[in-house]
N, C-alpha and C positions, 0 to 999 in steps of 0.2 A: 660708302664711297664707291663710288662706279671703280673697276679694274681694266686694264686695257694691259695685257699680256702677248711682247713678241715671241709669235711663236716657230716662225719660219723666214728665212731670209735668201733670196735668192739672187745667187752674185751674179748680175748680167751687165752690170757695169754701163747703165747704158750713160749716152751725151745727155738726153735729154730725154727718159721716159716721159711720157701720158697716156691719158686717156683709158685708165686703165675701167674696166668693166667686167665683171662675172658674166658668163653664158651659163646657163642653169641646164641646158640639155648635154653640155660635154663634162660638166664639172670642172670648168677651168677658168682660170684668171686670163685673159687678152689686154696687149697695148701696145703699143706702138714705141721704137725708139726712135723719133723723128729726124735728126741730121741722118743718121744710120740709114735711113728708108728699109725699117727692118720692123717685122711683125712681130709679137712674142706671145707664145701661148704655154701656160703654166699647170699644168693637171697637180691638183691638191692630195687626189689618192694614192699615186707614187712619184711624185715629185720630180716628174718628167718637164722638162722645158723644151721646147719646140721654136723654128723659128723659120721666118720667111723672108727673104727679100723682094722689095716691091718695086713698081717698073719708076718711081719718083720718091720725094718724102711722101709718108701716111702721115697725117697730123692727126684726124680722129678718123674713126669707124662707129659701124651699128652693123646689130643681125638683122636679119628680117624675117618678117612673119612668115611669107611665103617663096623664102628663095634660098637655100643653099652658100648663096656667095656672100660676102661680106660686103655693105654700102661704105665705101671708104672716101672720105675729103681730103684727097690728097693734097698737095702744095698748090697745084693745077685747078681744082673745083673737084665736083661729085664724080663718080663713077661706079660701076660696078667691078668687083672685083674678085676672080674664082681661085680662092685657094690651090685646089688641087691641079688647076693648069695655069694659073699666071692672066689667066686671060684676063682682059680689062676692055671694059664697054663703059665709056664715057657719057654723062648725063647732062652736064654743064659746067660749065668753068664763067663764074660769073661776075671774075675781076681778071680777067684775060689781058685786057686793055689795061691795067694800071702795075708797072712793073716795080717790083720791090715787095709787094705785095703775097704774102700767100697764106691760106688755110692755117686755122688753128684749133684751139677748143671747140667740141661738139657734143651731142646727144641726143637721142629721140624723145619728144614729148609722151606723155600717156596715151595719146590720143595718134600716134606713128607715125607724125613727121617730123622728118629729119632735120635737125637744126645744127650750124654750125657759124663760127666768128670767123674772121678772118687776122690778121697782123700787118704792120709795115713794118718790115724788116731792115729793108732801106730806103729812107725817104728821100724821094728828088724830086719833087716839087713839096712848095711851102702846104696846097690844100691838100695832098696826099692824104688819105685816111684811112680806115678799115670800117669794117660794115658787120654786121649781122642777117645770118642768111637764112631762110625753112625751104626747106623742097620739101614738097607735098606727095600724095600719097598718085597725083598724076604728072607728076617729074616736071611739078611749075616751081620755080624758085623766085621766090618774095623776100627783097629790102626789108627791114626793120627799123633800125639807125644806124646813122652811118655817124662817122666823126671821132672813131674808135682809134686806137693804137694798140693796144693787145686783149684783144676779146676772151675772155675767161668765164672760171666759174658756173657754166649755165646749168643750171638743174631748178626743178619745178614742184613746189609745198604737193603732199601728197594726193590734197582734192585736186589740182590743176587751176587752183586760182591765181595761183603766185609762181613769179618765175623770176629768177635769182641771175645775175648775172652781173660779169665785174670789167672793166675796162684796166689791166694790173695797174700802171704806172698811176694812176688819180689814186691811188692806196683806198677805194673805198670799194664796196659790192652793193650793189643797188638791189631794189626788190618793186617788180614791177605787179599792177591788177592783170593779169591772164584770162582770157576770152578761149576758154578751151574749144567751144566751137571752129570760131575764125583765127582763132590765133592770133589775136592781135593785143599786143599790149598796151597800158596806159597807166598814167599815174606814177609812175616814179618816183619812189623815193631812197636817201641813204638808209640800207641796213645795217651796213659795219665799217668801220675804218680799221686800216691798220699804220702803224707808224711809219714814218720815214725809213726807208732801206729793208721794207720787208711788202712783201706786193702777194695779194691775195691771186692764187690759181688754180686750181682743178678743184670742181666741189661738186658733193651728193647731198643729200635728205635722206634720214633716217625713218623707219616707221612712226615718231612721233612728230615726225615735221620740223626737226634738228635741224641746222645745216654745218655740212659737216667739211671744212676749206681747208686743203693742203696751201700753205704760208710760205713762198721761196723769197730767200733770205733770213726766213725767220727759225727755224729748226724745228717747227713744230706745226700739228694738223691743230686747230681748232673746230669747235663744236659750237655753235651761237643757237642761242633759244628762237621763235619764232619770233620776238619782241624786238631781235639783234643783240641782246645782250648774251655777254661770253658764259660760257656754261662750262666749258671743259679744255684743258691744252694737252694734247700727246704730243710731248718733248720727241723730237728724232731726232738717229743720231749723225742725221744731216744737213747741212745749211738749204740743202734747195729741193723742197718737199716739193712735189709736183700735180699731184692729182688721187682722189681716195674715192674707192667701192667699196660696195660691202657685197659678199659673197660667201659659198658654204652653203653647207645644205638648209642650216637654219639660220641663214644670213648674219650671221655674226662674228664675223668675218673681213675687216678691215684691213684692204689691200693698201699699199702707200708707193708712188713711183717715186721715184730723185730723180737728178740729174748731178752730172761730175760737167757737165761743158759752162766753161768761162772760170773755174778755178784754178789759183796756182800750186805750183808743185806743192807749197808748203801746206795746202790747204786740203789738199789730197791728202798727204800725211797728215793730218790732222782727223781727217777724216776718209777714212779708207773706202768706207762698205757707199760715200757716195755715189750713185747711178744705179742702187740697186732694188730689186722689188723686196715691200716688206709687208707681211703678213702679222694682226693682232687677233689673239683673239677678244673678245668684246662683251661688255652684257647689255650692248644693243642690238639692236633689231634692224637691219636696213630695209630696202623694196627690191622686189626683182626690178633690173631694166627691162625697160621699156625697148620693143623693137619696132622697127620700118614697117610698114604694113595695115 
């Protein structure tokens, strides 16, 4: 039986962590607590936490190949974004026009472009929708589908054939044919459901081509074979798991964000350590991310 051992827990209490990702050149866990518009960066060798305020919400980020600053999707659209001075150089904002709307789950393909979903937070009009975005490696940013509510999940089977992606509220995660070239997807189909009042969110791929889906509502990360079929559940000890990487020197290393925002008092007392980053260790193997570039 596979072991999955918490080994580290770091009380940052955030509303709503995501997006969490390993950067392999600082040795550190990075993610975002997005109502917060607050960066968080986590060194695993002395167990320093670090933190930034940003000029809006960060929903997701990536590194990049050739740049120092972090590519960040803020609530607004893409931008560049320099740590060590705040500065921000804007790339695109490509639901400017549709208000209620903003930035959500993202990641860079294998192939380093930048992908990210968008949400309707609040909807005022009946066709209101959210979309799926790539900004390419020359700052062009390409529709995908649109007709979304909460864009999720996105991570891509380790050849770049498949590319995984959930819309929460439908409870299912789909799995699309991926054209690593063009990037364009086709084929569509359901890969996983999950039941009534537990909504698939933040997920990665393992070195065997696992996927590996933090479950909010549901207390737990699941692990789905390549077929869709369930392979593994790590029980958390929180209702609203949000997003999972694997990280460490030999990637085995399972990061977990929560969230505490939209719980009652009693449920906070029920569960305390909600909002907070959680570290397993694993006897899986995940990928480096993928950066910009």
């Amino acid at each position: 039986m596979a072991t999955l051992t918490l080994i580290d827990t770091v009380p940052c209490a955030n509303l709503l962590g995501e997006g969490v990702q390993w950067n392999h050149q600082d040795g550190c866990f990075w993610w975002t607590d997005i109502p917060s518009s607050r960066l968080y960066r986590y060194r695993i060798s002395d167990k320093q936490l670090s933190t930034w305020d940003m000029p809006e919400r960060l929903c997701c980020f990536t590194f990049a190949k050739n740049d120092a600053r972090i590519l960040a999707a803020f609530e607004s659209g893409f931008a560049w974004f320099d740590v060590a001075t705040g500065a921000v150089e804007w790339i695109a904002k490509p639901e400017s026009e549709i208000v209620g709307n903003r930035s959500n789950d993202g990641r860079c393909d294998r192939q380093g472009r930048f992908w990210m979903g968008t949400t309707v937070e609040q909807k005022n009009t009946p066709e209101q929708s959210a979309a799926l975005y790539c900004l390419d490696q020359q700052f062009s940013v390409s529709k995908h589908f649109s007709g979304l509510m909460i864009s999720n999940a996105l991570c891509w089977s380790p050849d770049s054939c498949k590319l995984y992606h959930a819309d929460s509220p439908t409870h299912s995660i789909r799995v699309y044919d991926f054209d690593a070239q063009t990037g364009e997807l086709s084929n569509p189909e359901i890969f996983a459901h999950t039941e009534i009042g537990v909504e698939p969110d933040g997920a990665c791929v393992d070195a065997e081509g696992f996927v590996w889906n933090a479950q909010w509502g549901g207390s737990r990360v699941v692990r789905y074979a390549p077929d869709g079929t369930k392979n593994l559940v790590l029980d958390m000890p929180v209702s609203q798991a949000t997003c999972v990487a694997f990280g460490g020197s030999d990637f085995n290393l399972l990061a977990v964000t929560s969230a505490r925002i939209g719980l009652s008092d009693a449920a906070i007392t029920q569960q305390p350590q909600a909002g907070n980053l959680f570290i397993f260790q694993t006897d899986f193997t995940g990928l480096p991310e993928a950066w910009f570039g």
